[in-house]
N, C-alpha and C positions, 0 to 999 in steps of 0.2 A: 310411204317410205321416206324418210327424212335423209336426203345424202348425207355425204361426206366433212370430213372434219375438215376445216378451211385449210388452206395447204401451203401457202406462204408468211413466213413469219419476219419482221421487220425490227429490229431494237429500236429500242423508241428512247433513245438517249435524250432526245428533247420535252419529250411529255415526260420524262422523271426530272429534269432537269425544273420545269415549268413548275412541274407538284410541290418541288423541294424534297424529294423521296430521295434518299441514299443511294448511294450507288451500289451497294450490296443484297440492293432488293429491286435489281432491271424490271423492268415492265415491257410487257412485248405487245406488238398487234398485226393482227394476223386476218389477211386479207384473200378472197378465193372466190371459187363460182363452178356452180355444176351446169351441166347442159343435160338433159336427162329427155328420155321420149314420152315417159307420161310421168305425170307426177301423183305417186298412189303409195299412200301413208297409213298403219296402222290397218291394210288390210284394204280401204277405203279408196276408190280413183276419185279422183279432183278433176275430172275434166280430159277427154281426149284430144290431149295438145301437147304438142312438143315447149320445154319450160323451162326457162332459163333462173338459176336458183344463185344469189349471192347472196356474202355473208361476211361479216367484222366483227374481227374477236379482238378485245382488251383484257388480258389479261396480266395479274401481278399479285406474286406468291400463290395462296389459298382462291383467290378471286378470278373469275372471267363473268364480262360484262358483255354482250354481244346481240345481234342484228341478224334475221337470214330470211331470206324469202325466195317468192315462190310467184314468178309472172309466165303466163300462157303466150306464147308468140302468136297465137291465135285466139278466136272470141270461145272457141270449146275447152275452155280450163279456168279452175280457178288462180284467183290471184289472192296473196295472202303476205304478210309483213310484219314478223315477231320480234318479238323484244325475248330476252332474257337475264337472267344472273345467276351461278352454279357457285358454288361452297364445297371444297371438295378438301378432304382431311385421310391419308393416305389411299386405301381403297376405295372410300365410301364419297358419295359426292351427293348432294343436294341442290336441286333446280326448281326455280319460279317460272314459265314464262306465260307473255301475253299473247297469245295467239291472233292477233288484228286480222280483218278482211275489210279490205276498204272499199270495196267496188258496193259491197253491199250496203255502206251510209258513208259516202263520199261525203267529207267536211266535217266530220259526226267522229272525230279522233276520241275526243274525253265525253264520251256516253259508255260507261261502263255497267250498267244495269243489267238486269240480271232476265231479262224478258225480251230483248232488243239481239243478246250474241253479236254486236258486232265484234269486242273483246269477251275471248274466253278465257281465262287464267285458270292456270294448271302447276300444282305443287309435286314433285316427282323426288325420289332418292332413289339412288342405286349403288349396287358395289359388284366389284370387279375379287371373282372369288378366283380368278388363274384358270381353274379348267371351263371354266364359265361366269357368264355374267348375270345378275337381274336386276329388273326394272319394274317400281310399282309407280304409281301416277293417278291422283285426281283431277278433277275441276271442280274448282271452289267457286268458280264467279261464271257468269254467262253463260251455263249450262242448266236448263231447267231439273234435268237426272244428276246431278252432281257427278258424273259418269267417271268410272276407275280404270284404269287398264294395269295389265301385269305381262312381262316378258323376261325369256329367258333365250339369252346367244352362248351358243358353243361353238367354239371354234374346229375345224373339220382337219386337221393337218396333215393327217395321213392320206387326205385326196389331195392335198394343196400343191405341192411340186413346186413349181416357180409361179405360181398365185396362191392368193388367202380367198380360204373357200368355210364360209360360218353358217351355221342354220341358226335361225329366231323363229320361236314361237312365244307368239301374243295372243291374249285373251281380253275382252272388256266386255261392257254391257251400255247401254243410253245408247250414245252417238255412234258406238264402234257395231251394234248390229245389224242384223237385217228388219227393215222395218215390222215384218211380220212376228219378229219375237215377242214374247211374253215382255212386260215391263218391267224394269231390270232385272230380270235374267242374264246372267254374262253366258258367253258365248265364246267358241273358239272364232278368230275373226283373221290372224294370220298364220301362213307356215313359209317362210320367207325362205331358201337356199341362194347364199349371197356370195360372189364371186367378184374378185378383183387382183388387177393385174398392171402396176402402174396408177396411169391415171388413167383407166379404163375400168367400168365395172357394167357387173351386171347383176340382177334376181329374176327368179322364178318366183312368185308369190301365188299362195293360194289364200282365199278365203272361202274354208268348210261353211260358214253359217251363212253366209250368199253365195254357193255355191258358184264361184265366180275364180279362175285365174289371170294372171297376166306374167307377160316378159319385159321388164324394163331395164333399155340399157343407158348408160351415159358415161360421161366423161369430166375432168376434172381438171379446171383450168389454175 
């Protein structure tokens, strides 16, 4: 599960100013951090540790440029440190990102090969249809299954009251199943009920195909 959108946004009068960008096209960056009990993505747990998750966003107009990761306060989690860039033209938005893990070729930043996964890059679009959302996604680099994922969030609002309550379900095949599956065979891999209140949130996640659930709460600084 990937938190939340960064939460503090800052005019950045001086980086448009530096660019020579017009004043009619502000540029903003947006600064944030999640504290979360496990950190468990696309169905998948990364480690049973508590995980402190930051992120910086640049964006301006159609554009956000941005940074978010993923460190374990303890040695039972992974650590991880992405890069991205999103293209988004009213509903519809397009995303690149690098998925980096550095713990596993510390020093080894620009080895991007395709046998090694320390970088996995991942091409994703999605659009935001109002009664729901969906999201389709490859990896094109650092994935030996070139592995796809697809997900759909609906918003819940008639349970919502004074919090936003959404369900997501995702599907993929390679990296998102259980080791036991067939070779790419996609699979149901989450069924996510996601709740938040504030800068509080929380999910109930399941994954049918590891028959495996979890509770993940956190909070949002």
């Amino acid at each position: 599960m990937r938190m939340r959108t960064l939460t503090r946004t800052l005019a950045a009068a001086a980086a448009i100013a530096a660019a020579g960008w017009p004043a009619a096209a502000p540029a903003e960056i947006g600064i944030g951090a999640d504290v979360v009990s496990r950190y468990v993505w696309r169905g998948t747990d990364f480690g049973n540790a508590v995980s402190v998750q930051p992120g910086i966003a640049f964006s301006r107009e159609a554009v956000e440029i941005g940074a978010w990761s993923s460190w374990a306060i303890s040695g039972g989690g992974a650590n991880e440190n992405d890069l991205y860039v999103t293209y988004s033209v009213g509903q519809v938005s397009v995303t690149v990102t690098d998925y980096y893990f550095p713990v596993s070729a510390p020093g080894d930043f620009f080895n991007f090969s395709d046998e090694d996964g320390i970088h996995v890059l991942e091409a994703s679009a999605g659009v935001d249809l109002g009664m729901a959302s969906v999201m389709a996604a490859f990896n094109f680099l650092g994935d030996a299954d070139d592995s796809f994922w697809v997900e759909a969030s609906i918003p819940l609002a008639a349970l919502s009251g004074d919090t936003e309550v959404g369900l997501t379900v995702g599907a993929g095949n390679g990296v998102y199943t259980n080791d036991g599956a067939a070779e790419g065979d996609p699979g149901l891999v989450s069924i996510s009920l996601d709740v938040s209140d504030g800068d509080y949130f929380a999910s109930y996640i399941l994954n049918p195909d590891a028959e495996i659930s979890f509770l993940v709460f956190g909070r949002s600084f």
